[in-house]
N, CA, C and O atoms as a DFTB+ gen file, in Angstrom:
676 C
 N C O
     1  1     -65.316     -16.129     -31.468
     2  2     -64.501     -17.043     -30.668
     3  2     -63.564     -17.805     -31.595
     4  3     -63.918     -18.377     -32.626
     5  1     -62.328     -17.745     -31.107
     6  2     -61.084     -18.468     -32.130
     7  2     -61.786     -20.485     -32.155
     8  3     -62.335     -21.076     -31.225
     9  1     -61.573     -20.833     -33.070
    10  2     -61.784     -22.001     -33.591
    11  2     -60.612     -23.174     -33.818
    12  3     -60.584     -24.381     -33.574
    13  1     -59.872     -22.444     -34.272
    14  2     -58.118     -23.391     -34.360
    15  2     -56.905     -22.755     -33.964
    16  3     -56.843     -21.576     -33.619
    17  1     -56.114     -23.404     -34.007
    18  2     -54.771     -22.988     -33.415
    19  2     -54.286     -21.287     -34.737
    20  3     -53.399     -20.462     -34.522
    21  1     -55.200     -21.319     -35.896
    22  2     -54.607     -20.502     -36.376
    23  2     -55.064     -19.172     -36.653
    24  3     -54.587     -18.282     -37.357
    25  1     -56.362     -19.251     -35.760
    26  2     -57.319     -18.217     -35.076
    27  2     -56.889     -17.806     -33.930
    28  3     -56.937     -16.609     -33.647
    29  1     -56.492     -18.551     -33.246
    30  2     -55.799     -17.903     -31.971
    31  2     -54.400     -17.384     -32.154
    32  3     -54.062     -16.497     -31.370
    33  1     -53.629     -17.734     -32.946
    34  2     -52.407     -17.377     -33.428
    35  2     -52.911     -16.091     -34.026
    36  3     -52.533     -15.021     -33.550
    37  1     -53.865     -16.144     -35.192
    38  2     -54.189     -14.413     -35.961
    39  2     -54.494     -13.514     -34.518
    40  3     -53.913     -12.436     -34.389
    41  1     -55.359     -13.967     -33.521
    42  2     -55.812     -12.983     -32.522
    43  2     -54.610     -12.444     -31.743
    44  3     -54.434     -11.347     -31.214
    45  1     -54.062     -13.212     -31.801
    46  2     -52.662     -12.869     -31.034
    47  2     -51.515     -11.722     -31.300
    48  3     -51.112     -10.862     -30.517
    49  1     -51.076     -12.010     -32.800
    50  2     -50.762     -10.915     -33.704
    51  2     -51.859      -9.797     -33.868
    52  3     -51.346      -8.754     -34.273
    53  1     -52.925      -9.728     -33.715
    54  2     -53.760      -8.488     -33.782
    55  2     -53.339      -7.344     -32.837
    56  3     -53.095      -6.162     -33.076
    57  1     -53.322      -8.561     -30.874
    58  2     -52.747      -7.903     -29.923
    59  2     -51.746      -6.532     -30.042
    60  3     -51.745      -5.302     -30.089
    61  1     -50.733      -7.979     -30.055
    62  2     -49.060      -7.225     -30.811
    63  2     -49.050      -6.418     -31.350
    64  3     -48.514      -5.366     -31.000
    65  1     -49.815      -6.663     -32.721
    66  2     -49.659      -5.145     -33.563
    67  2     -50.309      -3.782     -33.235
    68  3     -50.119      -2.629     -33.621
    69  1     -51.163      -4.390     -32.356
    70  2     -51.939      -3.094     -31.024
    71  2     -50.696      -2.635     -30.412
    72  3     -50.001      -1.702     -30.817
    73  1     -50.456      -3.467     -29.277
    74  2     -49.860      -2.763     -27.983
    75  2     -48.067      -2.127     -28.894
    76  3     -47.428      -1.196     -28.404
    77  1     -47.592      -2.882     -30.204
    78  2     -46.588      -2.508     -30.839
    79  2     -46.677      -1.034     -30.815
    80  3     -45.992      -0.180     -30.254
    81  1     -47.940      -0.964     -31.749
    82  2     -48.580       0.497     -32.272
    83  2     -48.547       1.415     -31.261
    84  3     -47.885       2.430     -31.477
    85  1     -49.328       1.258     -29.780
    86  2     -48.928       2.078     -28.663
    87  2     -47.779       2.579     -28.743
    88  3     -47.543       3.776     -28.907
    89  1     -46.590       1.273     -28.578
    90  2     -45.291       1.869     -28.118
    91  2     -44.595       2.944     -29.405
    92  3     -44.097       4.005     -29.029
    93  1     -44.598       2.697     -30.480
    94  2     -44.499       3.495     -31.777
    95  2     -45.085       4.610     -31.360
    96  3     -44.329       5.415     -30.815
    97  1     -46.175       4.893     -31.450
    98  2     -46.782       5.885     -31.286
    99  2     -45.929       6.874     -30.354
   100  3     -45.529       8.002     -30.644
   101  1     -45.769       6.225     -29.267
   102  2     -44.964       6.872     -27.989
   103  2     -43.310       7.665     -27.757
   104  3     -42.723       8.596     -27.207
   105  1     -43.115       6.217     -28.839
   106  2     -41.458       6.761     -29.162
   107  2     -41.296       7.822     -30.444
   108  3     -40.288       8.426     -30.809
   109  1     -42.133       7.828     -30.785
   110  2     -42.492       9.246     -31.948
   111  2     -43.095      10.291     -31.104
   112  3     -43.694      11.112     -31.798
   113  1     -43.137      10.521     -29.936
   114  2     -44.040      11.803     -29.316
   115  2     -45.324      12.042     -29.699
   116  3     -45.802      13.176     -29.680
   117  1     -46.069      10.842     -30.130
   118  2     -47.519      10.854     -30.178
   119  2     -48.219       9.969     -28.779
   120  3     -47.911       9.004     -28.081
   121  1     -49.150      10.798     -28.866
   122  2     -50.353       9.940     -27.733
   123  2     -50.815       8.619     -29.017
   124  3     -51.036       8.797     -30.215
   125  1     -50.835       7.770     -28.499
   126  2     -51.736       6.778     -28.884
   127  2     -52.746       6.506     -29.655
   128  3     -53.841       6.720     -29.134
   129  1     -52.754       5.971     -31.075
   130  2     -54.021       6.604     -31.722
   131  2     -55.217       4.982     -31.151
   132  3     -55.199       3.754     -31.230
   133  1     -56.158       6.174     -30.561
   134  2     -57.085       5.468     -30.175
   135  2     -58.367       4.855     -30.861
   136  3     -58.653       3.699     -30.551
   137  1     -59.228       5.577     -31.836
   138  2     -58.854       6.874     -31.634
   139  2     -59.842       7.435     -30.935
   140  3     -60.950       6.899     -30.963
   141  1     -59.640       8.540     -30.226
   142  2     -60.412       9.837     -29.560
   143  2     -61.226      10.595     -30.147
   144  3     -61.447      10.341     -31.331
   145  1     -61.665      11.325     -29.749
   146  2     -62.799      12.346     -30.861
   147  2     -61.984      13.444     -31.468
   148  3     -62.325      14.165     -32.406
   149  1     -60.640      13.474     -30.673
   150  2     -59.954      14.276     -31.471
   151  2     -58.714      14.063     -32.333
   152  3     -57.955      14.836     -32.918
   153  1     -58.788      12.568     -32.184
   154  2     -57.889      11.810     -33.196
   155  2     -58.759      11.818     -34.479
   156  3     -58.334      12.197     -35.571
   157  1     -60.239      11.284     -34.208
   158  2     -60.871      11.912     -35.469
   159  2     -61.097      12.590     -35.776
   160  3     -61.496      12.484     -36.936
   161  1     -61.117      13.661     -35.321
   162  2     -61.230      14.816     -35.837
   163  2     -59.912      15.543     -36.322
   164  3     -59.988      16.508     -37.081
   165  1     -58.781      15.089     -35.896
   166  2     -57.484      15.662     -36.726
   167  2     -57.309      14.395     -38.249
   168  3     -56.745      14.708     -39.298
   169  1     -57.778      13.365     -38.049
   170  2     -57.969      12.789     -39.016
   171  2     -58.663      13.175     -40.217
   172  3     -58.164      13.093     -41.339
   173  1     -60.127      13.708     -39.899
   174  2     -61.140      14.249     -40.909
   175  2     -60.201      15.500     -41.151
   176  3     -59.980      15.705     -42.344
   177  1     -59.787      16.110     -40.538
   178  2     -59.303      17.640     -41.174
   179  2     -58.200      17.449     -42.179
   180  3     -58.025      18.045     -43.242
   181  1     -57.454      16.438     -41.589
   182  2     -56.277      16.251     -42.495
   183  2     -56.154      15.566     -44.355
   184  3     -55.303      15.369     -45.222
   185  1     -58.007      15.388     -44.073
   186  2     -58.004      14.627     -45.429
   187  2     -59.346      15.261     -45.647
   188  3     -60.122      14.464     -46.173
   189  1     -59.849      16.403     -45.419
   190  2     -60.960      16.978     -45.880
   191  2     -61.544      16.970     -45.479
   192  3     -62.152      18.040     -45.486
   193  1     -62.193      15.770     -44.567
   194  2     -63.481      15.773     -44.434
   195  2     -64.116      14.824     -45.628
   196  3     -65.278      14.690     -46.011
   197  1     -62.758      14.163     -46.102
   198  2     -63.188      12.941     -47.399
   199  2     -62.264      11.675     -47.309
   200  3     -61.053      11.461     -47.272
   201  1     -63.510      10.882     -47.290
   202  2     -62.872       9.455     -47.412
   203  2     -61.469       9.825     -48.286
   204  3     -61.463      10.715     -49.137
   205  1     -60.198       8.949     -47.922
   206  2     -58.799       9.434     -48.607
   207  2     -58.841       8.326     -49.623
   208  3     -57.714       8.210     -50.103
   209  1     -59.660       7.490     -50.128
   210  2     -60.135       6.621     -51.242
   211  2     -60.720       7.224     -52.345
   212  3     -60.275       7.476     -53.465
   213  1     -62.021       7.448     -51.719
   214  2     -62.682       7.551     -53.056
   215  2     -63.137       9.045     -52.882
   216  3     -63.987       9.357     -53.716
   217  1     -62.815       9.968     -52.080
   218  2     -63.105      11.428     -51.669
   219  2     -64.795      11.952     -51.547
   220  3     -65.314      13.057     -51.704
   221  1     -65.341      10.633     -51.201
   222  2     -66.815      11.008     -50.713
   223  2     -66.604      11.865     -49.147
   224  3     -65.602      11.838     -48.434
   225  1     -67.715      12.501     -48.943
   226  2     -67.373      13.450     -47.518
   227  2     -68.383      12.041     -46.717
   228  3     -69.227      11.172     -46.932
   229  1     -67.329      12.792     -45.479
   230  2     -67.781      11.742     -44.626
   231  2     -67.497      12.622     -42.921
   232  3     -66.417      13.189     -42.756
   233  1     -68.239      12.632     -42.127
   234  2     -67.695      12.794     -40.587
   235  2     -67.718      11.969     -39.525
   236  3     -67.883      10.754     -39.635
   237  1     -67.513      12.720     -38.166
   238  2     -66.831      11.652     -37.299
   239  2     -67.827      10.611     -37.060
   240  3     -67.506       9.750     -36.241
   241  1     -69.141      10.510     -37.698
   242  2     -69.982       9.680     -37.051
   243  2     -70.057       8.601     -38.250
   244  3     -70.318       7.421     -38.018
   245  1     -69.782       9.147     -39.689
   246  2     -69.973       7.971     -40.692
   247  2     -68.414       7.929     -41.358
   248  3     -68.077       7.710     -42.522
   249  1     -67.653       8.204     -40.242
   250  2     -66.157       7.421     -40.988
   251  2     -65.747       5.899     -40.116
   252  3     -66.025       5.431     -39.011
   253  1     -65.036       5.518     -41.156
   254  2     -64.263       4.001     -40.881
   255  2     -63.079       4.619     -40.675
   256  3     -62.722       5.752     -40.999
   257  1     -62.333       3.496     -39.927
   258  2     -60.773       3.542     -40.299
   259  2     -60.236       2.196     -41.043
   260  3     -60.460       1.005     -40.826
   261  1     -59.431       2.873     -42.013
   262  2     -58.834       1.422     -42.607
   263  2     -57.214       1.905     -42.040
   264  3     -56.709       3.015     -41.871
   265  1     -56.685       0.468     -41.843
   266  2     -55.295       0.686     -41.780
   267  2     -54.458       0.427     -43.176
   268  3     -54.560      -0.717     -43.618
   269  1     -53.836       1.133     -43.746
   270  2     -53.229       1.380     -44.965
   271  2     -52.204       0.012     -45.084
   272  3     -51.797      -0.282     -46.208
   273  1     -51.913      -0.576     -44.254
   274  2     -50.859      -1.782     -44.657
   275  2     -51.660      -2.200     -43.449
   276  3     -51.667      -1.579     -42.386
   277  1     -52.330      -3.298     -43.700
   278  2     -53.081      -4.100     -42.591
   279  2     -52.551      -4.862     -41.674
   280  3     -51.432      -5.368     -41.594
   281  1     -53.548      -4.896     -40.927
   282  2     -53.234      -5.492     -39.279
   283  2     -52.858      -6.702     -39.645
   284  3     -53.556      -7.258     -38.797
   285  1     -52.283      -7.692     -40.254
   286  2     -52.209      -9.375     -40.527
   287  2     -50.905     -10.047     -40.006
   288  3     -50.054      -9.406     -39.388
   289  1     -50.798     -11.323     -40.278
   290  2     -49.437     -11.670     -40.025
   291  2     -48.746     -11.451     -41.160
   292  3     -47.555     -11.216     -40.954
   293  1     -49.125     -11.448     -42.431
   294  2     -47.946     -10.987     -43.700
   295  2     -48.209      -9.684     -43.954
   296  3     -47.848      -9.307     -45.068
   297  1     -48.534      -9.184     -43.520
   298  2     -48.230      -7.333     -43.978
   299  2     -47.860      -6.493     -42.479
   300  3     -47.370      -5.373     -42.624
   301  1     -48.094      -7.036     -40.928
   302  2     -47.666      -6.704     -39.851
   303  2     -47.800      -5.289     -40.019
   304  3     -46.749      -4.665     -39.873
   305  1     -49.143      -4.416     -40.372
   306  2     -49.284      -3.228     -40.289
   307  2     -49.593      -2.614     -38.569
   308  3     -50.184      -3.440     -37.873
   309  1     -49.359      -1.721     -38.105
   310  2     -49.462      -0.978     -36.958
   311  2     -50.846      -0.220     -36.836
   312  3     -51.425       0.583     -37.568
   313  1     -51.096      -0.711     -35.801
   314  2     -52.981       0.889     -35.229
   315  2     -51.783       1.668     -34.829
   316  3     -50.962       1.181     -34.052
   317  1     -51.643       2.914     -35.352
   318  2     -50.760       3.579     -35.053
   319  2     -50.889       4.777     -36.099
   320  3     -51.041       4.435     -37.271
   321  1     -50.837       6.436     -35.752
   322  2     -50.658       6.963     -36.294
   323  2     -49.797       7.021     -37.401
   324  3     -48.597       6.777     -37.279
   325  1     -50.498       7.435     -38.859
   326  2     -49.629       7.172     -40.215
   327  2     -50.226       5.941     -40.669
   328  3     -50.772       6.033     -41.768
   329  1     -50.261       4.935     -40.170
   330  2     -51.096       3.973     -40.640
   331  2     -52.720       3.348     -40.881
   332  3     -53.161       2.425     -41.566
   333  1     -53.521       4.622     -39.700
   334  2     -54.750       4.963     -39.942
   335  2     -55.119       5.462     -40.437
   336  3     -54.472       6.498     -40.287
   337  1     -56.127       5.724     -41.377
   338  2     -56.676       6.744     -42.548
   339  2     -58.094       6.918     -42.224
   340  3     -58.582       6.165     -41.381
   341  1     -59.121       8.191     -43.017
   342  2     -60.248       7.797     -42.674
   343  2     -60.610       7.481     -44.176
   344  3     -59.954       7.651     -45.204
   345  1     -61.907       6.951     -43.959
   346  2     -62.421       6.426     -45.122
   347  2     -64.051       5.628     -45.206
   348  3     -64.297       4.707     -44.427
   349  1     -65.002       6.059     -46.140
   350  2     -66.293       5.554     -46.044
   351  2     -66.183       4.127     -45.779
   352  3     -65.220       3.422     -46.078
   353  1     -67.590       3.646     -45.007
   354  2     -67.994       2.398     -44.891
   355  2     -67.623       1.421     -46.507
   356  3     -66.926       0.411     -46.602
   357  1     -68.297       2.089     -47.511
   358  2     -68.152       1.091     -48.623
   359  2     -66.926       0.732     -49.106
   360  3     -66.725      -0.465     -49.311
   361  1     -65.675       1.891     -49.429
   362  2     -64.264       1.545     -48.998
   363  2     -63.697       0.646     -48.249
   364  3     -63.098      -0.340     -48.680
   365  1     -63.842       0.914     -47.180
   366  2     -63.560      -0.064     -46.250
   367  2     -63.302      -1.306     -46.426
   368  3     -62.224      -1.900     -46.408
   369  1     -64.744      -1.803     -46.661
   370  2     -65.593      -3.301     -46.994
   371  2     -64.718      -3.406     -48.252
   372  3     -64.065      -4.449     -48.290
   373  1     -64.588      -2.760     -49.054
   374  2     -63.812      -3.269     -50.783
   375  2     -62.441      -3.456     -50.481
   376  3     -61.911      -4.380     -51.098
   377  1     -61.579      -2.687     -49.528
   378  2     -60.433      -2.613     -49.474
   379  2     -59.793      -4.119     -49.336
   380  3     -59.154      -4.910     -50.030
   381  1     -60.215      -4.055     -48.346
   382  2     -60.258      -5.795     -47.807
   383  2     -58.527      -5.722     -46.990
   384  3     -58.215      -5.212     -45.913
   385  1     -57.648      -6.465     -48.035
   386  2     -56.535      -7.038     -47.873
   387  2     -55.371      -6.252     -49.139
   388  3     -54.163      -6.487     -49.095
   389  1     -55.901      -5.464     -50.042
   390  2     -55.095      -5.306     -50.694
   391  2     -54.640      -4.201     -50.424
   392  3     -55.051      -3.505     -49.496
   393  1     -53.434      -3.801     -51.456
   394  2     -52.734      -3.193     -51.134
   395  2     -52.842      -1.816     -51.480
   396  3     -52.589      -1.560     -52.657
   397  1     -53.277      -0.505     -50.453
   398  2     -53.478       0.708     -50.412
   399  2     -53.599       1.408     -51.959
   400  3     -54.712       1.610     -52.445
   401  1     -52.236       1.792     -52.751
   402  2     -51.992       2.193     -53.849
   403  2     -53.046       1.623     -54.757
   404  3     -53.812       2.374     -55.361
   405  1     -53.108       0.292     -54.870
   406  2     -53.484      -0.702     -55.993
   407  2     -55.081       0.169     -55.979
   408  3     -55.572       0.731     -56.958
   409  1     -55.666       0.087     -54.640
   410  2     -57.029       0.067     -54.386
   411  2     -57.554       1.242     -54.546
   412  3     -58.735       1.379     -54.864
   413  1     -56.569       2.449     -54.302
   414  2     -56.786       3.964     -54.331
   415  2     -57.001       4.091     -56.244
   416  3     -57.970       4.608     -56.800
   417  1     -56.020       3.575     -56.802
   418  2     -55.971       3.472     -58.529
   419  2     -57.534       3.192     -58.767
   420  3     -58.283       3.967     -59.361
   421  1     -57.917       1.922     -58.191
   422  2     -59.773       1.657     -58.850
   423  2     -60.219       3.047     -58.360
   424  3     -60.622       3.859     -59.193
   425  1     -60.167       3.379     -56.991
   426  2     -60.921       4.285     -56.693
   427  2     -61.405       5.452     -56.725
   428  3     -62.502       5.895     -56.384
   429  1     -59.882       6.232     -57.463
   430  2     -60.186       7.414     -57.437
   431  2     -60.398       7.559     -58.209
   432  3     -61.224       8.457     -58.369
   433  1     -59.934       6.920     -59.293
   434  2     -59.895       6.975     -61.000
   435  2     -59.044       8.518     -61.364
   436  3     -58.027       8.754     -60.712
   437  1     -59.368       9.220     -62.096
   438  2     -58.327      10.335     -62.688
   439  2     -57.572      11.093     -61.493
   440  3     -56.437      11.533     -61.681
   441  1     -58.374      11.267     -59.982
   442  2     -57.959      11.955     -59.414
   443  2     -56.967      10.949     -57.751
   444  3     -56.633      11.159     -56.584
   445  1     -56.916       9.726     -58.961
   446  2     -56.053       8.570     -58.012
   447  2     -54.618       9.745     -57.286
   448  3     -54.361       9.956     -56.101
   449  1     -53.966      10.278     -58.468
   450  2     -52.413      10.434     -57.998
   451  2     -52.555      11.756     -56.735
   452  3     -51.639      11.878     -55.922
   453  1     -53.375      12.383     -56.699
   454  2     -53.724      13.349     -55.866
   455  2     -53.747      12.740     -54.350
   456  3     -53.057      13.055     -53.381
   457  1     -54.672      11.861     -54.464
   458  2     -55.238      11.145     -53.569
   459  2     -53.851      10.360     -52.713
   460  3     -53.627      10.441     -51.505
   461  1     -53.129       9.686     -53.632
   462  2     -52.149       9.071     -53.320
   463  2     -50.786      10.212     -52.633
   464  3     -50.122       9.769     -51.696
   465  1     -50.548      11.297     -53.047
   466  2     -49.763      12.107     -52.818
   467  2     -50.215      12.440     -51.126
   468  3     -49.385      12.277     -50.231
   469  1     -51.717      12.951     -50.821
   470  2     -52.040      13.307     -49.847
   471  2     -51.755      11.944     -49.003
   472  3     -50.876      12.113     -48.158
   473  1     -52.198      10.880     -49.035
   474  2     -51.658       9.772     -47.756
   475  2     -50.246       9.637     -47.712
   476  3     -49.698       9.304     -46.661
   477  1     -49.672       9.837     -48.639
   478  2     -48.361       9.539     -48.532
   479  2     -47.704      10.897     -47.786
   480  3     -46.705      10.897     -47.067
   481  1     -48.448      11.934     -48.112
   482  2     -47.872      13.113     -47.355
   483  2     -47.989      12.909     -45.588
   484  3     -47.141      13.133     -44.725
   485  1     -49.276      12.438     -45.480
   486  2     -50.043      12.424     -44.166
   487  2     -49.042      10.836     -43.692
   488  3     -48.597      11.184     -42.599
   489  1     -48.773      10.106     -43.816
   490  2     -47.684       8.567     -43.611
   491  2     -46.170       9.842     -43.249
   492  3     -45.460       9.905     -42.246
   493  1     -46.146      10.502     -44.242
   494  2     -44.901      11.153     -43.825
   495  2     -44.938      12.315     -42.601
   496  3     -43.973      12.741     -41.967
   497  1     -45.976      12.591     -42.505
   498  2     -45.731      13.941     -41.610
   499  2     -46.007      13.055     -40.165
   500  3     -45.663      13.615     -39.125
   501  1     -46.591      11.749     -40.076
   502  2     -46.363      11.348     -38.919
   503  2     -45.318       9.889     -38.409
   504  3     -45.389       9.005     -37.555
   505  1     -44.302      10.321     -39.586
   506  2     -43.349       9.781     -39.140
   507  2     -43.474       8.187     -39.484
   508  3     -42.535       7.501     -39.079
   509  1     -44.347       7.633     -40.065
   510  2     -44.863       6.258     -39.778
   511  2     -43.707       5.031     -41.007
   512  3     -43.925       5.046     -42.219
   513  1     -42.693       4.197     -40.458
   514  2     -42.005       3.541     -41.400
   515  2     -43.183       2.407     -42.065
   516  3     -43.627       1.531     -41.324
   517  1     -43.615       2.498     -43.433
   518  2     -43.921       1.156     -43.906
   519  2     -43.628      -0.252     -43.756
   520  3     -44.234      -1.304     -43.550
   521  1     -41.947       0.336     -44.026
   522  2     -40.775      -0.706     -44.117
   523  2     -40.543      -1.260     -42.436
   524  3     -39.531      -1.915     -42.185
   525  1     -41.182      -1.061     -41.734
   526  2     -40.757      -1.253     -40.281
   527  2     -40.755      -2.825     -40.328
   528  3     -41.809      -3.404     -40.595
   529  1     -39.365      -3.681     -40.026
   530  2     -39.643      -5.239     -40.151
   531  2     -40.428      -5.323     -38.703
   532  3     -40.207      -4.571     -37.753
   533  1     -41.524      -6.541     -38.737
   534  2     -41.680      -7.088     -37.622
   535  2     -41.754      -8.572     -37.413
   536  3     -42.361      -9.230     -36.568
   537  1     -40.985      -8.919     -38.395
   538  2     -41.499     -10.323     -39.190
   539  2     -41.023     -11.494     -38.017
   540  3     -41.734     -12.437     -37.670
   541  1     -39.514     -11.172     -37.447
   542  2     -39.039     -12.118     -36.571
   543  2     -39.683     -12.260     -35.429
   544  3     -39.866     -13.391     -34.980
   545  1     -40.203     -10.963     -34.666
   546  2     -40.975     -11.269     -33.605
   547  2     -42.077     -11.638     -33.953
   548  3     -42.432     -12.288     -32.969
   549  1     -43.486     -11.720     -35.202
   550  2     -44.349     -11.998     -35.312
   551  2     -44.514     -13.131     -35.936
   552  3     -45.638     -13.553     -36.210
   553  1     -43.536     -13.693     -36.204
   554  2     -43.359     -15.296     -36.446
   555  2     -43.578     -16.017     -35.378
   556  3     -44.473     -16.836     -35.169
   557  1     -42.216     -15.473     -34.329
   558  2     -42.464     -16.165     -33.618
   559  2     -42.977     -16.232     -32.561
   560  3     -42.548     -16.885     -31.609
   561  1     -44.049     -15.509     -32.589
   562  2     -45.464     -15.187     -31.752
   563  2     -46.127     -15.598     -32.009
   564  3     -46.809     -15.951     -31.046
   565  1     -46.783     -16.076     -33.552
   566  2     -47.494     -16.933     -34.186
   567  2     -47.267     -18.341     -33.357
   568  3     -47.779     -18.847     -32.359
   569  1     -46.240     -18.707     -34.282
   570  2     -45.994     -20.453     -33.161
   571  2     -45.841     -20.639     -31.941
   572  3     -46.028     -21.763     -31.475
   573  1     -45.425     -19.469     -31.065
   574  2     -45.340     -19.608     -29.771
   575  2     -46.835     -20.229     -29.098
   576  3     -47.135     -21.258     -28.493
   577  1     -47.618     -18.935     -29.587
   578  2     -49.294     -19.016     -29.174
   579  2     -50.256     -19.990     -29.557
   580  3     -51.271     -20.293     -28.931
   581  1     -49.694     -20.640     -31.066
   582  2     -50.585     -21.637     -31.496
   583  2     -49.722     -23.058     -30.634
   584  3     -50.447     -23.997     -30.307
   585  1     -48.617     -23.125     -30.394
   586  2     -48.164     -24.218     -29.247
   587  2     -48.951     -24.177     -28.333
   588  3     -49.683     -25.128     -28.061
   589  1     -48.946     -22.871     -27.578
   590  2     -49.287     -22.811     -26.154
   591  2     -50.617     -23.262     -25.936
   592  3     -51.080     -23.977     -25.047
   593  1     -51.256     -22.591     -27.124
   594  2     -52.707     -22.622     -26.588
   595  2     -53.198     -24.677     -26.796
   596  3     -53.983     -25.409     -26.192
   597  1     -52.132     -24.911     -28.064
   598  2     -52.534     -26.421     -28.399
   599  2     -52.463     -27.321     -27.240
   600  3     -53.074     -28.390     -27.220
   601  1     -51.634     -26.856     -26.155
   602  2     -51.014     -27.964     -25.563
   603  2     -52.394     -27.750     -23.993
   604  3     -53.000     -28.540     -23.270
   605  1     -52.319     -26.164     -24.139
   606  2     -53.311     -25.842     -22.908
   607  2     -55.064     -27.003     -23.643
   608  3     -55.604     -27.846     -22.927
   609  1     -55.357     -26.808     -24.521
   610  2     -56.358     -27.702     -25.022
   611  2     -56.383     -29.130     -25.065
   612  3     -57.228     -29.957     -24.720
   613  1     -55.223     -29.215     -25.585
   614  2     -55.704     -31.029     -25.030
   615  2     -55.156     -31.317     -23.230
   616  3     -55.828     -32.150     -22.622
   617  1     -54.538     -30.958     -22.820
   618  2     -54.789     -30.800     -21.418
   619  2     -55.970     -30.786     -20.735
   620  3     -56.244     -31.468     -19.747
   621  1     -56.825     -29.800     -21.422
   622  2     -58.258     -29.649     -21.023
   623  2     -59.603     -30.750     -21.294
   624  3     -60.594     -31.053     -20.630
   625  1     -58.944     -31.246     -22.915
   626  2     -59.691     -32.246     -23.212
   627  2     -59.474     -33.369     -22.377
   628  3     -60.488     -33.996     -22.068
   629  1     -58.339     -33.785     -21.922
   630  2     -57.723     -34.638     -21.542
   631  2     -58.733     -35.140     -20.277
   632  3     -59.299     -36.167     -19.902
   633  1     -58.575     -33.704     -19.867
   634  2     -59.136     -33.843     -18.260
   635  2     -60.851     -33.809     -18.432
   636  3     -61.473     -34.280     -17.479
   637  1     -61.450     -33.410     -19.303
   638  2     -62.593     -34.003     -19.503
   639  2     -63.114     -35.255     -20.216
   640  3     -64.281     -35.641     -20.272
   641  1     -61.968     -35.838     -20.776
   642  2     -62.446     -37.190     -21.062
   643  2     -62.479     -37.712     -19.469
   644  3     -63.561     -37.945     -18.931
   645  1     -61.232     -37.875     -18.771
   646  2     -61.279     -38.173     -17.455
   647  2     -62.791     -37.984     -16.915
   648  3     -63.596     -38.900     -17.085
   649  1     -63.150     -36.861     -16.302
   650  2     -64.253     -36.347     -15.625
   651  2     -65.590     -37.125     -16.584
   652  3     -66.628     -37.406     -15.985
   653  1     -65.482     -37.375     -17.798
   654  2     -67.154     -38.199     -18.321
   655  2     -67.310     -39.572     -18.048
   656  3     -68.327     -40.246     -17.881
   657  1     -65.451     -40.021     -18.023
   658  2     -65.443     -41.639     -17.896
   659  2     -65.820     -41.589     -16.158
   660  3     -66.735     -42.157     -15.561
   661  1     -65.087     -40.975     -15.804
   662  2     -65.725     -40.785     -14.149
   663  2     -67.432     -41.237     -14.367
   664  3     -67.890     -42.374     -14.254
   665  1     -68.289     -39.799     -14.757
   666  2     -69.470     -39.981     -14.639
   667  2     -69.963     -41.300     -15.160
   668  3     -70.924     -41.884     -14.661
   669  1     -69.274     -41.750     -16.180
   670  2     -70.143     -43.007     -16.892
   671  2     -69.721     -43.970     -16.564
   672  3     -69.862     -44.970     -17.268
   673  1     -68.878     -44.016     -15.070
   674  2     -68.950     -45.495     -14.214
   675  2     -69.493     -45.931     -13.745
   676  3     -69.167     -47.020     -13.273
């Protein structure tokens, strides 16, 4: 459950960069990455059948997805084909926030540039811009939502101070 105006603002941008990702997806002639059993499964094929990190094997039942430029308000990455990868649980968890390349370098160690060639191949064959700005609308979606919701809250408080002083007359 969001806690401050800047929890509900992050949940908000999560939305966005969802239903964004839909429409991307759409205007590229892709279905929607959901994903499906056969989104994972064109996923696992396309990268082995190995985490695209650290190239442990993994299938549809013990893969993660990381999104390669993350879901946040400063990196405004897309759920969207090209931007999903598969990748082990422990990956995952390490990846965190940083940045794809950087993290693939610890990971793969000698067989990093390989590794890196194949996502970047797989980013390219589905069309997916890195560079896609989304910064103006997700700004100001941020402040829109952390207004809205601020003003809907003390409204609410408002009206329950009302309603206790009631009771405690």
């Amino acid at each position: 459950m969001a806690r401050s105006k800047s929890d509900i603002s992050n949940s908000a941008i999560r939305i966005f960069l969802q239903d964004v990702g839909k429409f991307y997806d759409e205007a590229r002639g892709y279905e929607p990455f959901g994903p499906k059993v056969a989104q994972k499964d064109e996923l696992l094929e396309f990268f082995d059948h190995q985490c695209c990190f650290c190239g442990v094997e993994i299938n549809r039942k013990s893969m993660s997805q990381d999104h390669l430029i993350p879901m946040n308000k400063t990196a405004l990455g897309l759920h969207a084909w090209g931007n999903v990868v598969p990748c082990c649980s422990p990956c995952n968890n390490q990846k965190q926030q940083k940045p794809w390349k950087e993290f693939m370098l610890i990971k793969a160690g000698p067989g990093a540039n390989a590794r890196i060639s194949k996502v970047e191949s797989f980013v390219q064959a589905k069309k997916y811009d890195p560079a896609l700005n989304l910064h103006e609308y997700a700004d100001n979606l941020y402040e829109d939502v952390g207004q809205v919701a601020m003003t809907l809250i003390n409204l609410r408080y408002k009206q329950a101070q009302n309603g206790i002083r009631k009771l405690l007359e």
